[in-house]
Phi, psi and omega in degrees: 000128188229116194280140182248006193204115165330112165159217165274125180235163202244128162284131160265163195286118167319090172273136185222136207237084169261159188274162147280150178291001159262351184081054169244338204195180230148150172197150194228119194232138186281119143234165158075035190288032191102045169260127179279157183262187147205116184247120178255152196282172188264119193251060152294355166278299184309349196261357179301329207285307200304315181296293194336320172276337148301299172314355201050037183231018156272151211244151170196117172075016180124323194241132169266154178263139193279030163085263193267305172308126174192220185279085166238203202241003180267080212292132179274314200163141173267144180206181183272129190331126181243173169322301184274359176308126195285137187308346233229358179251019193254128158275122205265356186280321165288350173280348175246345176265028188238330205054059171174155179274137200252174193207142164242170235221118115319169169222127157294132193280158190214201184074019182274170168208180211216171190197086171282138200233094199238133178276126200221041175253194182333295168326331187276010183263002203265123228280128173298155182280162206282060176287159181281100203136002198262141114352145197264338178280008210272168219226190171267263234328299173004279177281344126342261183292006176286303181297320180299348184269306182316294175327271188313338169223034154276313191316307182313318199281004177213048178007061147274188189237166224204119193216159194242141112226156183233113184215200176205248177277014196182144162312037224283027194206056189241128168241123194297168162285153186195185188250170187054042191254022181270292179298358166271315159339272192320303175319283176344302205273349210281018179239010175267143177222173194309170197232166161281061199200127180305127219255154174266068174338301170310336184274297182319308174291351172281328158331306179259359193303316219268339158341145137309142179310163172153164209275149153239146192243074187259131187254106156220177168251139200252011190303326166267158184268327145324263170319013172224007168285356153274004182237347162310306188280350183241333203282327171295338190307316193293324190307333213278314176266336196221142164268142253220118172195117183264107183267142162242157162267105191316188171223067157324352184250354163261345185281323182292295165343305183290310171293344123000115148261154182309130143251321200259171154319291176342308183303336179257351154290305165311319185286339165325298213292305137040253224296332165298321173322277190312355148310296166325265209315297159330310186285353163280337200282306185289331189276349187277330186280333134304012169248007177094019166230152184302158198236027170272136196241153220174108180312168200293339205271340193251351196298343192271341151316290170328275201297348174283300205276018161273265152008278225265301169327336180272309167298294181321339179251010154083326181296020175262000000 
């Protein structure tokens, strides 16, 4: 039996009816009677970016992290210059007294905490395009917690601590932050799924206002423009204490649409209407960034990526 969908599922009850070997006498034995199931989603992509960031093999933009060590603000040690080392790491007094470039060797700082704020109203039901090896059902909550895992067990490898809230129009989730908090994380979220409903942002954010600093992650859809003007109106409250970065799941079938050329008439209706989504959504991206939080969007299968290298940026830039 291969569960095809995360969350609770009810086993249905079992008959298993055998003959005796003369054919005299038959018995029927029952199991698994209104027994519940509990299917955690399968997260291989997040745990490759965790080993990756243990190993020093994830990458961003180019320049790879040297697993806890990188650009933070807790100095480790001098060592000799590699290629890809940011100019802003070379010590220049060992480098002349070594005769070769010399580089000082950071530490990410750690005992920090990171807090994903995954939105679970409506917007969030609307079904990602299909891949292969995916479920065919797969939803943006979905893809939303795919990232919150990638998130939560990174935090472990460079020892932070890892917190939850999950909501819509009511709080349906919260998890404090904690250490070993990608598999608690994971535990927390793995059955909830979206509502017909319009999410209270404001509500979700009194939840963390009042935290000890720390990066918030907020995983929504920014697709109506209408429907992201309460989260637009909440978000400095939070930006004033925590730093802030509202991640989405890109629609690759609106961007194709749009790049697209037309044959039929039709196509060019579509690409209209297309292309106005993707307006949108840009003109929430800029009123969200002007309130002092980071914007990024990222297709469902790369977001949990996106947000690790959000994360690690943030330390290394000291904003935790």
């Amino acid at each position: 039996m291969l569960p095809r969908r995360r969350g609770r599922h009810a086993l249905p009850g079992v008959a298993d009816r055998r003959e005796g070997p003369l054919g005299l006498g038959r018995w029927t034995h029952r199991a698994n009677e209104g027994r519940e199931v509990l299917v955690y989603p399968d997260l291989p992509a997040a745990r490759r970016l965790a080993l990756a960031v243990r190993q020093g093999r994830f990458r961003d933009q180019g320049q790879r992290s040297r697993g806890p060590l990188g650009l933070g603000t807790e100095f480790e040690s001098i060592r000799e210059y590699l290629p890809d080392d940011d100019v802003r790491q070379v010590n220049w007094p060992a480098t002349q007294r070594m005769g070769r470039p010399m580089s000082n060797q950071y530490r990410l700082e750690s005992d920090r905490d990171v807090i994903c704020l995954v939105d679970c109203g409506r917007l969030m039901a609307a079904p990602t395009p299909a891949r292969e090896g995916r479920p065919p059902d797969r939803t943006r909550l979905d893809a939303a917690l795919d990232a919150v895992a990638a998130v939560g067990l990174v935090a472990d490898e460079v020892g932070d601590r890892c917190g939850a809230v999950a909501f819509d129009d009511e709080v349906r989730r919260l998890l404090r932050p904690r250490r070993a908090g990608g598999d608690a994380v994971i535990r927390a979220l793995f059955d909830v799924e979206p509502a017909p409903i319009d999410s209270d942002y404001e509500l979700a954010f009194r939840t963390v206002e009042g935290a000890k600093r720390a990066l918030v992650i907020v995983l929504t859809d920014i697709l109506e423009e209408s429907a992201a003007g309460p989260l637009v109106d909440a978000v400095p409250v939070l930006a004033r204490r925590h730093a802030v970065v509202v991640a989405s799941a890109s629609d690759p079938e609106l961007e194709r649409m749009v790049s697209t050329p037309p044959r039929r008439a039709i196509d060019v209706y579509a690409a209209a209407t297309a292309l106005g989504v993707l307006d949108a959504r840009a003109r929430v991206g800029r009123r969200l960034g002007a309130t002092g939080a980071q914007v990024l969007e990222a297709s469902p299968e790369r977001l949990g990526a996106a947000c690790v290298r959000a994360y690690l940026r943030a330390k290394a830039r000291a904003r935790l």
